[in-house]
N, C-alpha and C positions, 0 to 999 in steps of 0.2 A: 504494500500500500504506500502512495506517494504520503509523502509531509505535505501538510493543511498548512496556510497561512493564517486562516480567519474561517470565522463559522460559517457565512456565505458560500467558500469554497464547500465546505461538506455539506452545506443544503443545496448545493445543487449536483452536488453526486447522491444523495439522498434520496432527491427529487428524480434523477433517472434512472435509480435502482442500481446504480453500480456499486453500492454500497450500504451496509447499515448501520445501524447505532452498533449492534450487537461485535459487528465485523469492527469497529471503530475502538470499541472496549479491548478487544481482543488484541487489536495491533498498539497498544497504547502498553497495555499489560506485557507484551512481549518486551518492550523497548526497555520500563522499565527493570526486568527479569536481567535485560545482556547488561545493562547500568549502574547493575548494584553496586560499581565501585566508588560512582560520587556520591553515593549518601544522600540522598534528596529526600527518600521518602524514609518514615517511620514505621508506619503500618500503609499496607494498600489493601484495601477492601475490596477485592478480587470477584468474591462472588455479588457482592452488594450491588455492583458496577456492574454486571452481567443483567444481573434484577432486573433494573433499574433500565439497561439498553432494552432490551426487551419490552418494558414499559412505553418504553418511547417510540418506539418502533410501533407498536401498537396504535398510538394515539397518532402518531407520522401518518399511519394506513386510514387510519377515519378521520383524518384533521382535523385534530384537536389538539396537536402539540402546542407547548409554551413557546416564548420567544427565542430561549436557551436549548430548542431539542437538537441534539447532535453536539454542543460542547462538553467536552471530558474536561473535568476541573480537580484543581489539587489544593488542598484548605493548607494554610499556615498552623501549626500546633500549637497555638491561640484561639482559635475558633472554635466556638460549642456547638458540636450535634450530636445530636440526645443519643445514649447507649456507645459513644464511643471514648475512647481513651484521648484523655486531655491535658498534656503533660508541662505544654510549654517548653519542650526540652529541657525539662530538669527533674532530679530524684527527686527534688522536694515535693511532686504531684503524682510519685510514682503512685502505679497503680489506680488511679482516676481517671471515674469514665464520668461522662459531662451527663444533669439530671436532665437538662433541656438541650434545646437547639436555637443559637443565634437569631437575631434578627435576617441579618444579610444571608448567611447560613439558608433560611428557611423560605425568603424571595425566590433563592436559587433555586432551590430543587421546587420551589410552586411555578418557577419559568420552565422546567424541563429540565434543567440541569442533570448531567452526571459525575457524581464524585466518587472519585476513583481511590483519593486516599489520603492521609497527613503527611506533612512536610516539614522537615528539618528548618531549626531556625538556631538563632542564639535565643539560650537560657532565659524565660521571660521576656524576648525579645531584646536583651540589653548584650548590643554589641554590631560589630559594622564589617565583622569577615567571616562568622556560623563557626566563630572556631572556639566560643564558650558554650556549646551545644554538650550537656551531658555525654548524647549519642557517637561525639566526635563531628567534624564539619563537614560538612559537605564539600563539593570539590566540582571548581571551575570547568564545566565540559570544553573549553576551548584549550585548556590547559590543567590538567587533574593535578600540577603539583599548584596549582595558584587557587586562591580564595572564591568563591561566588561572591562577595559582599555578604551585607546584613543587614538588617538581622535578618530580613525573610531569603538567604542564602536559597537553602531549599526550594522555595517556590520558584526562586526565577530560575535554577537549574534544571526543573524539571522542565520548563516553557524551551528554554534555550538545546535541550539534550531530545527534544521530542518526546517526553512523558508522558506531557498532557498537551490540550489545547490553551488552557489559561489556568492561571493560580489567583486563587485571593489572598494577598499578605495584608501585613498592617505596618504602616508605618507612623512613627513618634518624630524622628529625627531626618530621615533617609534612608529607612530600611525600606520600602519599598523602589525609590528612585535607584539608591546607591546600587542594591546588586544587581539592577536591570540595566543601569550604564555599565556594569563591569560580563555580563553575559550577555550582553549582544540585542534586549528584546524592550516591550515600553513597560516603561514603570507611570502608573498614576495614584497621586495621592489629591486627595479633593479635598474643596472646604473644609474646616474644621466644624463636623456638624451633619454636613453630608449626607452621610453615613449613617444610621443607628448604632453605636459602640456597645447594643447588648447583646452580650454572649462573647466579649474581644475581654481577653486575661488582660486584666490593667495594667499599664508598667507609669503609665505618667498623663492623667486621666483630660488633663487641661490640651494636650498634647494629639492622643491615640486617633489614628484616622484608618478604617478600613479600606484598602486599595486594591484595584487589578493589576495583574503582571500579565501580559499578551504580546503577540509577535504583529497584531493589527490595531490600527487607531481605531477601528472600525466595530471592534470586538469588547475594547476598552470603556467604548463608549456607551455599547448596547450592556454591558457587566455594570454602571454607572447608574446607567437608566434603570433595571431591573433591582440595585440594592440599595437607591437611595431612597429618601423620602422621609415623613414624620414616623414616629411609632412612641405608642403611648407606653414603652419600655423604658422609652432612653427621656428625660427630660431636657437634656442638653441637645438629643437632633432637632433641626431645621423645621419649620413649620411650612416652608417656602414651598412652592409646586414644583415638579420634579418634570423639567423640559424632556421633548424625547432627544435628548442628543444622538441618536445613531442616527438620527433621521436631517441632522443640524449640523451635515459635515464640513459643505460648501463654503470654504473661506472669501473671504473677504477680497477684491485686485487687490487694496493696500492696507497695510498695517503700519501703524508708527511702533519701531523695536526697538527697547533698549538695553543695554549692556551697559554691564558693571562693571568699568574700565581696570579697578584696581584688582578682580577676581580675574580681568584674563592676564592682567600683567602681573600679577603675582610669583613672588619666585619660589612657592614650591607647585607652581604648575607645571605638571608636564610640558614640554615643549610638544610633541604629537598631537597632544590635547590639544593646546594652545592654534597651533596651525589648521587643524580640523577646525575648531570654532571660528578663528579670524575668516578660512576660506568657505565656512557656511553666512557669514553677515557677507561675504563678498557677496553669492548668489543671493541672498534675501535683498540685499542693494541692486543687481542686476535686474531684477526683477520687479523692481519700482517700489521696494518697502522703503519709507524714513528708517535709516537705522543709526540711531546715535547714540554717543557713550554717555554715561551719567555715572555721579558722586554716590559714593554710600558711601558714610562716614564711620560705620559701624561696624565693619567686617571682621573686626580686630574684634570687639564684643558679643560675638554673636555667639563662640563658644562656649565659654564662661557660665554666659546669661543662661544657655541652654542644660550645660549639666547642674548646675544650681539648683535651677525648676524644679527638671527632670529627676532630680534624683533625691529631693525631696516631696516630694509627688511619691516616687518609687518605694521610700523608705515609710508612706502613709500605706499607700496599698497593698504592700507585701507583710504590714503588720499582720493579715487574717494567714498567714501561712504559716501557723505556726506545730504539726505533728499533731494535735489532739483533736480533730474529729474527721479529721482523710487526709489522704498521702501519705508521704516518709515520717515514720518514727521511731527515732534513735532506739534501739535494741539496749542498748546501753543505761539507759535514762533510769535515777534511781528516785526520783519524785516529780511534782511538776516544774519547779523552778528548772532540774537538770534535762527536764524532756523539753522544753522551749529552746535551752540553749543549745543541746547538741542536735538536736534535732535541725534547728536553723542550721548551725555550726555545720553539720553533715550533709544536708539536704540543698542547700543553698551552694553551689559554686563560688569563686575567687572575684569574679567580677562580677554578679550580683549582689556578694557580701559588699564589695569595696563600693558600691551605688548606696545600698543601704544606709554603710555607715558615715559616708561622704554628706547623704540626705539629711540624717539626724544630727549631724552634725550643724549642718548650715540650719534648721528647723528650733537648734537649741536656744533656751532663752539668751543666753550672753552673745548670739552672732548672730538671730533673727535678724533685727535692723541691717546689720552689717550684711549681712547677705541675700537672705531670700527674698527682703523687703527691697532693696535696693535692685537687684536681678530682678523683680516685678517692673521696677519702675523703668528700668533699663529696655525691657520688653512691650513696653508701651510706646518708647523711643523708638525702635525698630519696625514696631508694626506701623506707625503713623508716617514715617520716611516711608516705608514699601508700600502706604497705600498710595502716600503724593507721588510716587513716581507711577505708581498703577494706573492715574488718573489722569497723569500726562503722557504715558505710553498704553500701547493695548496690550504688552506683552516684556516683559523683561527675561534676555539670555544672557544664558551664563553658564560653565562646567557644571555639569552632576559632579566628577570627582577631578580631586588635584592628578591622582594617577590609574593608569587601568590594575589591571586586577594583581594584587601585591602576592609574593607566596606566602605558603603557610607557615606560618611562624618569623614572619619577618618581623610583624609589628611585636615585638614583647615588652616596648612602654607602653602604661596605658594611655598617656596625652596623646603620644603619636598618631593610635588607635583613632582618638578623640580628633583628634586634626585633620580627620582624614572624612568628618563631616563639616566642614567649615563650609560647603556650597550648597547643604541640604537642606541647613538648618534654620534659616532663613525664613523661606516660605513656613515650615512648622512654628515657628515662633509667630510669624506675624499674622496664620491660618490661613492662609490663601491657597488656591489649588497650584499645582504643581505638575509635570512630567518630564518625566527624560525618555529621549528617543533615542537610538543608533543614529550615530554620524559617521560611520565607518572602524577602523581598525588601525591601530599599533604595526609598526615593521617588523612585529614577532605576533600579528595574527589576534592580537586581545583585542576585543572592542574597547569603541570609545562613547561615550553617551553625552547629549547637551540636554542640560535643563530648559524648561519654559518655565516663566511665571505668570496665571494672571490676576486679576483682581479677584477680591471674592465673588464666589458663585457664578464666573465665566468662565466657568468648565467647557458649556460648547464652544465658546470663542477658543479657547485653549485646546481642543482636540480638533477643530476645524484648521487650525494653523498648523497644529499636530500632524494632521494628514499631509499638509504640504511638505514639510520635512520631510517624514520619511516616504515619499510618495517612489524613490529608484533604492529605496535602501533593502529592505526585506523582498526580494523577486526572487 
């Protein structure tokens, strides 16, 4: 069976019987099977996926399928659906299977959906190469000794190695962007709100955005449309009406674009990077876009600001994981006080411990002001700059990442680590939607990914502009 671009390709082999859901499940299952060596998947739900094709194939024959029949999806191990194991990649959930299912989770499979199985991530999502994953990392199919990114590593390997047709990750910082610029495929992360966040394992709640990882704008679009919208779950989603953007691809002749002069001249940008981006504003210029450079004064803060937040958020939310009524509990523990602490101690990983206590730190009475107060107020500075430029431009570019995909175990500081979101984090901070597309490839074969940014809730402006980009990229 050929590789799918987009769901439209398989609904129209669908539609002439050259194929089915069932036959779709089958070659999807195989791929994963020869692949076991990047680690993508955790569990695949083999027969569940067989079910389910079946199912669809059915309702295909009397049309009655959902919008989603014929795509084979792969869930981040953050995401709840009921009866299955929910681990977040870490010992501390061992053995937890989820009592419900998701918001977005439960859209999908009411569109048709097929979910084939869960996906490797970093530990609670905290981390930017899959390589704090209990399970071990996942691994770059363009390179198995290099990183996928993170945290949703997993998901975008499975899209990029031919696993699935699309993944839903979640990104906080750049885990969905980051590892779809470093495997080759589009990352989106939408409004903050978007999304319904019920049934998404918290890591930093002001933050958490559910996203699609897909190889078409097209596909991105219609996953957007299908999982957004209000739900009386989540009090923080969107009230707002949920446009059809798959239907709302057609860009605009011109766009005003801007870039962030100091992010492309930055010297820990790759130079590859660098050259890619400057020769894609050449063609958005040939092509009759305004494209002009603009000030962020802020780029130097944007780090900071974000693990500050972020990881006292982390250190609120991760308080309910403590061994006494599911998951890991220390074997060892000789009362309550000693089952809290080893249980953490044991259950919890190096780099989720080190977010914890980073968080409670900055959250303590003697350095609240000094810190989390002050990184609020910081964060109000950065979203107000990226709305006024939103307002003057229809779209801000800039790198997903300073480099393509790093090897394993390169980064062992953790700022470094941290550094290596300084173009993500931006749109998460100020909650504006976001993607990164392929803009080609490294002289050793790694992709390279460019951000978009747009205003809030111009998602379809921002997947219509989308589609121009990579309109000669994925063939």
């Amino acid at each position: 069976m050929k590789r799918f671009h987009s769901l439209s390709e398989v609904r129209n082999e669908l539609a002439a019987g050259t194929t089915s859901c069932r036959q779709l499940v089958e070659y999807y299952l195989g791929n994963i099977e020869r692949q076991q060596h990047l680690n993508a998947f955790l569990e695949v739900w083999a027969d569940e996926a067989r079910a389910q094709a079946d199912a669809v194939d059915a309702k295909l024959a009397a049309g009655t399928a959902g919008p989603l029949a014929g795509m084979v999806i792969g869930l981040k191990d953050v995401l709840a659906y009921a009866g299955h194991s929910l681990q977040s990649s870490s010992l501390m959930l061992d053995g937890f299977k989820s009592l419900f299912t998701g918001t977005a989770v439960q859209r999908l499979l009411d569109a048709d959906a097929i979910l084939i199985g869960r996906q490797n991530c970093d530990e609670f999502a905290m981390g930017g190469s899959n390589e704090t994953s209990y399970f071990g990392p996942a691994r770059n199919a363009a390179d198995p000794e290099r990183v996928p990114g993170g945290s949703s590593g997993g998901s975008a390997v499975a899209v990029q190695a031919d696993m699935c047709l699309a993944s839903i990750g979640s990104d906080t910082g750049g885990s969905v962007r980051q590892p779809a610029a470093f495997c080759g495929v589009i990352g989106l992360k939408p409004t903050y709100s978007r999304i319904s966040r019920y049934g998404l394992v918290a890591f930093a709640s002001s933050f958490d955005q559910i996203g699609p990882i897909t190889r078409s704008v097209q596909d991105a679009a219609l996953l957007l449309e299908v999982m957004a919208g209000p739900d009386d779950m989540d009090s923080t989603a969107s009230q707002r009406e949920v446009p059809a953007y798959s239907q709302q691809l057609t860009p605009a002749p011109h766009y005003r674009i801007g870039y962030i002069a100091d992010a492309i001249n930055s010297e820990g940008l790759n130079p590859e990077i660098k050259s890619a981006l400057e020769t894609q504003l050449d063609i958005l210029r040939g092509q009759g876009h305004v494209v002009e450079a603009v000030d962020f004064p802020y780029l130097d803060f944007m780090i900071p600001t974000y693990y500050i937040l972020t990881t006292a958020e982390a250190s609120s939310n991760l308080g309910r994981f403590d061994g006494v009524k599911y998951g890991y509990r220390a074997p060892d523990a000789t009362d309550l006080e000693s089952l809290y602490k080893k249980s953490r101690s044991q259950g919890f990983g190096a780099e989720v411990q080190r977010r914890i206590l980073l968080g409670t730190f900055v959250l303590s009475a003697n350095y609240y002001d000094a810190y989390y107060t002050k990184a609020q107020r910081v964060r109000r500075l950065i979203k107000d700059k990226t709305d006024e430029l939103l307002r003057q431009f229809d779209f801000l570019v800039l790198p997903t990442t300073p480099t393509t995909a790093f090897k394993l175990g390169e980064k062992q500081d953790p700022v470094s680590m941290y550094l290596a979101d300084i173009f993500t984090v931006q749109a998460s901070l100020a909650g504006v939607p976001a993607i990164s597309v392929p803009v080609g490839e490294d002289a050793t074969g790694l992709p390279i990914g460019l951000q978009v940014m747009a205003g809030a809730f111009r998602e379809a402006d921002l997947l219509a502009f989308a589609s121009v980009l990579t309109e000669e990229v994925l063939v």
